[in-house]
N, C-alpha and C positions, 0 to 999 in steps of 0.2 A: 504494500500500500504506500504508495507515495503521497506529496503533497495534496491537497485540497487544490482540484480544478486539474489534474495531470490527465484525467479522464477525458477533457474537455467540454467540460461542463461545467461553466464560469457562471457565477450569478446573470441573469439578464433585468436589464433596467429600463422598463418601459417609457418612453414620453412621447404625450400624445401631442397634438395639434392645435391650432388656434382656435376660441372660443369666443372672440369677440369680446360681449361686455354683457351684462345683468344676467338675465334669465338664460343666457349660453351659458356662462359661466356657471350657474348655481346648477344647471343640467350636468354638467360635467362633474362637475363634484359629488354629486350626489350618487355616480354611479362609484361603487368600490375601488373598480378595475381603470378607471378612465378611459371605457372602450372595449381595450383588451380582451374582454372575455366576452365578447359578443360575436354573436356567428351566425351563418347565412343559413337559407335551404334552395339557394339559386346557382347554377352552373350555368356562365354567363351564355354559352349556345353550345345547342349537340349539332350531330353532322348535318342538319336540317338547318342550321342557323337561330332555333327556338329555345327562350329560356328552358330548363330541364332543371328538375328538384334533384339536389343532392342538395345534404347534410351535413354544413362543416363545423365542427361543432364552434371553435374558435382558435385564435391562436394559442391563448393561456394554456386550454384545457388539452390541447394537440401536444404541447410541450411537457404537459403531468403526465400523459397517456406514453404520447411516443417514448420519452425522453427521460422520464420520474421524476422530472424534476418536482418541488414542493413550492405552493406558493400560503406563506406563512406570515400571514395579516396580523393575526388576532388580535383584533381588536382596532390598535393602532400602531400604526409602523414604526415610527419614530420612536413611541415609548417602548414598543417588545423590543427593538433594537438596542436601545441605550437601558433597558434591564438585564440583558444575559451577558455574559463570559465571553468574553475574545474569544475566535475560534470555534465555539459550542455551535453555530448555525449552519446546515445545511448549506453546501457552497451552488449547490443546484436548487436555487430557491429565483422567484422571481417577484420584480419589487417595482410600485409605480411612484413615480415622481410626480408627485403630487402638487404640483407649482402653484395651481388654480387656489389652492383650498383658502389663501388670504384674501383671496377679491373675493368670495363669495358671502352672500347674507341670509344663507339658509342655518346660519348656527346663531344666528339672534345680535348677531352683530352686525356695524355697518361695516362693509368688504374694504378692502383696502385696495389702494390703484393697482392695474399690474404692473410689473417689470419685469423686461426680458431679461437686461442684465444680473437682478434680482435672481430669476429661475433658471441661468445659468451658474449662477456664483452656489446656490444650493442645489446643485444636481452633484457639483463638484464634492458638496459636504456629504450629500448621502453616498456618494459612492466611498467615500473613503467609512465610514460607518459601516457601510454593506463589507469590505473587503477584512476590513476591523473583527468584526464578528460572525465573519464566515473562514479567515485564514485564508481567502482564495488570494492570489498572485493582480491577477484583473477582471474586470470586469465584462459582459458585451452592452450592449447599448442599442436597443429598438427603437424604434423614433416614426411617428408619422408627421406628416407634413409641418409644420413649425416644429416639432420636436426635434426634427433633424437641425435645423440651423441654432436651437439651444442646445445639441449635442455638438455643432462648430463651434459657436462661440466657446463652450467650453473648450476643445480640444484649443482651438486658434488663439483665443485671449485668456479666458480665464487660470487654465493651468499652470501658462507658461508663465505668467503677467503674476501671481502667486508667488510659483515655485522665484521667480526672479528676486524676491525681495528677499531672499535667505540665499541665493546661491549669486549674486550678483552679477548674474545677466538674463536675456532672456532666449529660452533655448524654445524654439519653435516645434521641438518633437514628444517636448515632453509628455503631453498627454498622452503617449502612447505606453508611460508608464504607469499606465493606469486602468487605461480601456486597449482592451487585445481587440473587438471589430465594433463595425459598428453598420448597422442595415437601415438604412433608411427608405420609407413609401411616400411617395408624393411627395416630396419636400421641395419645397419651391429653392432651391440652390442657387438660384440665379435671379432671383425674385420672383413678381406677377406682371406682370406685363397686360394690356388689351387693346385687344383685334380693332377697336374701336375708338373713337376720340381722339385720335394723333399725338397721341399722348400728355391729351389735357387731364384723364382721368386720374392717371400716375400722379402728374404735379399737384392736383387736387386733395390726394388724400395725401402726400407724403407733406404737404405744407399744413393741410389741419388734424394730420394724423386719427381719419377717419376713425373711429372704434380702435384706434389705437396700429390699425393695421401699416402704418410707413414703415413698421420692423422688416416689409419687402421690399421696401424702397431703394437702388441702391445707396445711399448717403448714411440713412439709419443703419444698414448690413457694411457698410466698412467701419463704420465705430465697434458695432460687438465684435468682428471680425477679427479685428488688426490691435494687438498690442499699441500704444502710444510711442513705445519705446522703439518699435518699430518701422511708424509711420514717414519715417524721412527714407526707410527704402521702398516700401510697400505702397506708393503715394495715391490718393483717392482719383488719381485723374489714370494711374497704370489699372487701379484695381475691377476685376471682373468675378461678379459671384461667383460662377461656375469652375472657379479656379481654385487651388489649396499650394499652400506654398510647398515650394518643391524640397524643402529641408524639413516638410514638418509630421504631421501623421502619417502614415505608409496607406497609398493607395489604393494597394489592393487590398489593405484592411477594411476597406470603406465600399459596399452596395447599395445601389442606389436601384430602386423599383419605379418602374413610368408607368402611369397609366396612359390609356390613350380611347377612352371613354366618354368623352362628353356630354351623351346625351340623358345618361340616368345621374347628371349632376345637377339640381334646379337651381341652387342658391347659391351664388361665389361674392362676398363681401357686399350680399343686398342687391350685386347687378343678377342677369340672366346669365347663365353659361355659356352663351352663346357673343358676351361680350369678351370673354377670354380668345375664343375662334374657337375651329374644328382640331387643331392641333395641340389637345390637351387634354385632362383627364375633366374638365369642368372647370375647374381652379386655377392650374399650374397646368403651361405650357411645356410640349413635351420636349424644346429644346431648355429650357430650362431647370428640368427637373432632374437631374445627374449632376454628378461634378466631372471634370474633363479630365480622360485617364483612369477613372474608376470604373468597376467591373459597374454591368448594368443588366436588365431583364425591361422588356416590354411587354406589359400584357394589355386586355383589351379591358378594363374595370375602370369604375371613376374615382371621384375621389374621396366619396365617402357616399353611405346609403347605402341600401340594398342590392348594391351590386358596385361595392364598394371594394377598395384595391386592400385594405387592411384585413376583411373581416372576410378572406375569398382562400380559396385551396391554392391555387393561383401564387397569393402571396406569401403563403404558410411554406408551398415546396421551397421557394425559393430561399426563404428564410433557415429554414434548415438545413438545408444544404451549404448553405454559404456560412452559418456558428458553427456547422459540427462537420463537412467536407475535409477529407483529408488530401484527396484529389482533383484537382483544375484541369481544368479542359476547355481551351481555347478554339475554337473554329477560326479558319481562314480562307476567303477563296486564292487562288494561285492560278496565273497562266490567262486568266480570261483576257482576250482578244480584240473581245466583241464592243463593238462599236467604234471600232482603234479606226476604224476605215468609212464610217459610217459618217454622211453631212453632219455638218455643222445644225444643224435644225434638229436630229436627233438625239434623242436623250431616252437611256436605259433606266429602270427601276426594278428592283429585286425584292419580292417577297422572300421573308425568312420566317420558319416557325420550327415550334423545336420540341415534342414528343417527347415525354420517356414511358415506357410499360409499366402499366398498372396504375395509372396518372388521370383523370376523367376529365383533366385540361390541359392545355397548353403552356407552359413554362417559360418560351419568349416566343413572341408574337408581333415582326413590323410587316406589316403590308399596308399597298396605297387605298384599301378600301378603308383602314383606320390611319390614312394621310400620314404614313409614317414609313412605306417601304425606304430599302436602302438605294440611296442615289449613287448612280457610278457611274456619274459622265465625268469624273476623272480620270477611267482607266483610257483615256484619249490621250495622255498626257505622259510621255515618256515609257518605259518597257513596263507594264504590269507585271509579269514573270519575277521582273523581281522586287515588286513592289506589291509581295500578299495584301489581300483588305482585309481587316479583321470583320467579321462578322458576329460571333458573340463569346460567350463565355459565360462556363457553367460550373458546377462542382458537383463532386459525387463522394461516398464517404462508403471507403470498403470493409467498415464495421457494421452497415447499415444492413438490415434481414433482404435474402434476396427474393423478389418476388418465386411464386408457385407457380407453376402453368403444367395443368393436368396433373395436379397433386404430387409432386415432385419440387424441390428450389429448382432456380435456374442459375450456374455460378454468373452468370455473364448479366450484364446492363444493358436493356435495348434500350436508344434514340433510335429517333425518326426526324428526321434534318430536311424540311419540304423547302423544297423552292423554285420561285417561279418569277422567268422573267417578263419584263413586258418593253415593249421599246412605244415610245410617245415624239412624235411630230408637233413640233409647235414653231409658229411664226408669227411674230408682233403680236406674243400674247395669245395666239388663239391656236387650239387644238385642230390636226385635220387628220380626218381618218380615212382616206382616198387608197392608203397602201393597208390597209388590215384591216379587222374585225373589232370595234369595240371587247373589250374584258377579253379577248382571246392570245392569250400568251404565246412567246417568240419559243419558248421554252418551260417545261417543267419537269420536276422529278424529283423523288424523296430517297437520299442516303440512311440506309439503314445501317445502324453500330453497334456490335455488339463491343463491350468491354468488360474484359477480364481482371479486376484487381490486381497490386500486386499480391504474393501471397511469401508464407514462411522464409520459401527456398527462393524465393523470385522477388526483387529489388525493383521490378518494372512491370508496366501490367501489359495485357495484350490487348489485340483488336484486329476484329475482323469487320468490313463493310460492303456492300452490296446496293447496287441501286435499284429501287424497286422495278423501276423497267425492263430489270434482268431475271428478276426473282416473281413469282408468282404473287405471294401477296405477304406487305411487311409484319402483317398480327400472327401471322400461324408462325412457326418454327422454322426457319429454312436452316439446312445443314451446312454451314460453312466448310469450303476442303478450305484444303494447303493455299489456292490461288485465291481466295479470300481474305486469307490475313494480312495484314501489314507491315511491310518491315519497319524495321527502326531507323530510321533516317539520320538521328541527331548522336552525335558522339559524345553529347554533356554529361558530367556520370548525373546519375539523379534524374534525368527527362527523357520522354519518349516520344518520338517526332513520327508521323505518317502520312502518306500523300494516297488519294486513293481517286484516279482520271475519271474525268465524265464519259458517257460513256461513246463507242465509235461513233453511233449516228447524229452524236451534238456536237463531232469536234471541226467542224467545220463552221457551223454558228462559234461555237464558245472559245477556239481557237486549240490544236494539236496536243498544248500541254496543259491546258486546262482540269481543273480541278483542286478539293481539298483538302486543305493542309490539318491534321488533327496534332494538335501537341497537350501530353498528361506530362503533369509537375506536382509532384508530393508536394504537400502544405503540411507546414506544423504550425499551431501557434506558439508565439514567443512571448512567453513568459517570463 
């Protein structure tokens, strides 16, 4: 038995998202969980495109179920915390940050104003409490939409801007001794922006700080943002939300979930959803919603509601997989050709979606029917070959039960990697469709993967893939030979690299040496 958390099972510390002012706020409060424990019975489309009843139960209780973890309230957090013994807690327990609970006037008091910097400066207290009384090393950190940028301010100002006044300077990584990941949904990263008003709506609310909401402003997000200490390098005129300084939290520690939902969102700071645009979850635009360089997942959910990005299966896989994944796996296209020779007036897009077995959703999801396929009217621009596009990135965790199929485990992980191009004509602004079929793609076809962990005797895992085009159909069992698997491409000790070509009747559209690059990297977390 080793330390507390070696398991990788760190306390997780939930923060929710913005509540506005009065009767938001006292709503929020009053639930336990602030959210967290609430959960759907909606599967946002079956193969039909039709809402479908499934049961999830929530994220909280997915996490006791799957995980054991314990979530240990009683009563009140803060006092069971500061009654027990260093070390006596449960390091797999999970804890809400409770920011709201002084603005609110349901305990017979009148509430107190909010502050962000305020429910940054005490996220930073409970987490050292949490780490206090559980023994664990670090922490993780859940966050929906404003929770995530009070879980930046922390990592960006708060930690280091502390830690500096005893160690006399200011070390921009520090938070990372603290919090090992951190998963954020919806969080507006980059702020709010709208579709509408030319951006007199932005200057409106960040000058009267509508409901308090200019915390998306950028002016108000480079003060929580940026240390003072460090503002002569970091300067308000260089600074971009979407960005994290390159010295400071580790990137790939850091998920970020997009919605790309709009329409089951009604209400976004009192306007319509539809003042935001089509290119967002309701709230938060989905170029907005990531930090740049951090791993990411698009799904088709909004930003909150009953079919909402937090309380969906949707965002629970991803969520797990990326706390408890011990292996990463990057997708890459390679080699593609297409369009290298193609007018100037055409422009490709790429649906990407991304299957794994035994899943009743989709895990990442861009296409241009939810305004968000992958644009790749760059690969016109110098040798693609050797300029792979990243396409997504996922993780898998080879402690994780492997699914059954016909009463048996399967050692192996199926994906299913669809994708479908489409090429678009356009001239001053207007679409023509003189050379093709509306919605009828240039190209499609789904790579099917099977991966093998590694295992005792084996340092490296395997894989075999197949395009369904070639194989009967991806759900039944197809039997991999020897010309199926993939070699190892990559000589790094520790990573495993694979190329697997589209297949011969696409390599004339997709270009000879076209196809994808697969690369697995053990992850450990650092403690």
């Amino acid at each position: 038995m080793g330390f507390p958390g070696d398991d990788g099972r760190l306390p997780v510390i939930y923060v929710r998202g913005f509540a506005g002012t009065g009767s938001a706020i006292n709503n929020a409060v009053d639930d336990p969980f602030y959210g967290f424990s609430q959960g759907s019975v909606h599967v946002r489309a079956d193969g039909n495109g039709r809402a479908k009843f499934h049961q999830f139960e929530s994220p909280m209780l997915r996490l006791v179920t799957d995980h054991k973890y314990e979530v240990p309230v009683h009563g009140d957090q803060w006092a069971f915390l500061n009654s027990v013994d260093s070390g006596s807690v449960n390091p797999a327990s999970v804890w809400i940050h409770r920011f709201y609970d002084d603005s609110a006037d349901t305990f017979g008091e009148e509430g107190e104003s909010f502050s962000f910097e305020d429910a940054a400066r005490d996220l930073f207290e409970l987490i050292k409490l949490v780490l206090e009384k559980t023994g664990a090393p670090k922490v993780f950190l859940v966050a929906h939409s404003m929770g995530g940028l009070i879980c930046r301010s922390l990592l960006q100002r708060v930690i280091p801007e502390t830690l500096a006044a005893t160690e006399g300077k200011v070390d921009p990584a520090a938070g990372a001794r603290y919090v090992a990941r951190v998963f954020t949904y919806a969080t507006p990263h980059g702020g709010i922006r709208f579709a509408v008003g030319f951006g007199l709506l932005e200057k409106i609310r960040d000058v009267l700080g509508v409901q308090g909401a200019d915390i998306f402003g950028p002016d108000r997000m480079y003060e929580y943002l940026t240390p003072p200490a460090l503002r002569r390098r970091l300067t308000r005129e260089a600074f971009v939300g979407t960005q994290m300084p390159d010295d400071g939290f580790p990137l790939d520690e850091l998920f970020c979930l997009v919605g790309s939902n709009p329409g089951d969102y009604d209400v976004a700071l009192g306007l319509s959803s539809k003042a935001v645009g089509a290119r967002s979850d309701g709230l938060v635009q989905i170029d907005n919603a990531a930090v740049q360089g951090a791993p990411l997942a698009v799904v088709h959910r909004s930003h909150s509601g009953r079919y909402g990005i937090v309380n969906s299966e949707e965002g629970y896989q991803n969520l797990q997989r990326f706390l408890f994944g011990d292996l990463k796996i990057e997708v890459e296209l390679a080699g593609f050709t297409v369009g290298k020779e193609a007018p100037p007036e055409v422009e490709f897009q790429l649906d990407v979606g991304l299957a794994i077995r035994g899943l009743p959703v989709m895990v990442h999801e861009q296409s241009a029917a939810h305004f968000c396929p992958v644009q790749i009217e760059h690969w016109k621009e110098g040798d693609p070959i050797d300029s792979p596009l990243p396409l997504l990135t996922t993780f898998l965790s080879s402690k994780a039960p492997r699914p059954r199929v016909g009463g048996r485990e399967v050692p192996r992980l199926r994906h299913a990697l669809r994708l479908r191009l489409m090429s678009i004509r356009e001239k001053e602004g207007h679409f023509f469709f003189d050379d093709h079929l509306e919605q009828t793609e240039d190209w499609q076809d789904t790579l099917v993967v099977d991966i093998e962990p590694p295992g005792k005797d084996r340092p490296l895992p395997k894989a075999w893939a197949a395009w369904n085009s070639a194989i009967p159909t991806a759900v039944r069992d197809w039997n991999p030979e020897d010309k199926d698997q993939l070699r190892d491409m990559d000589d790094t000790p520790g990573r495993w690299r694979g190329h697997i070509g589209v297949p011969d009747f696409a390599k004339d559209l997709l270009g000879a040496k076209a196809g994808i690059n697969l690369t697995v990297t053990p992850r450990t977390l650092v403690l």
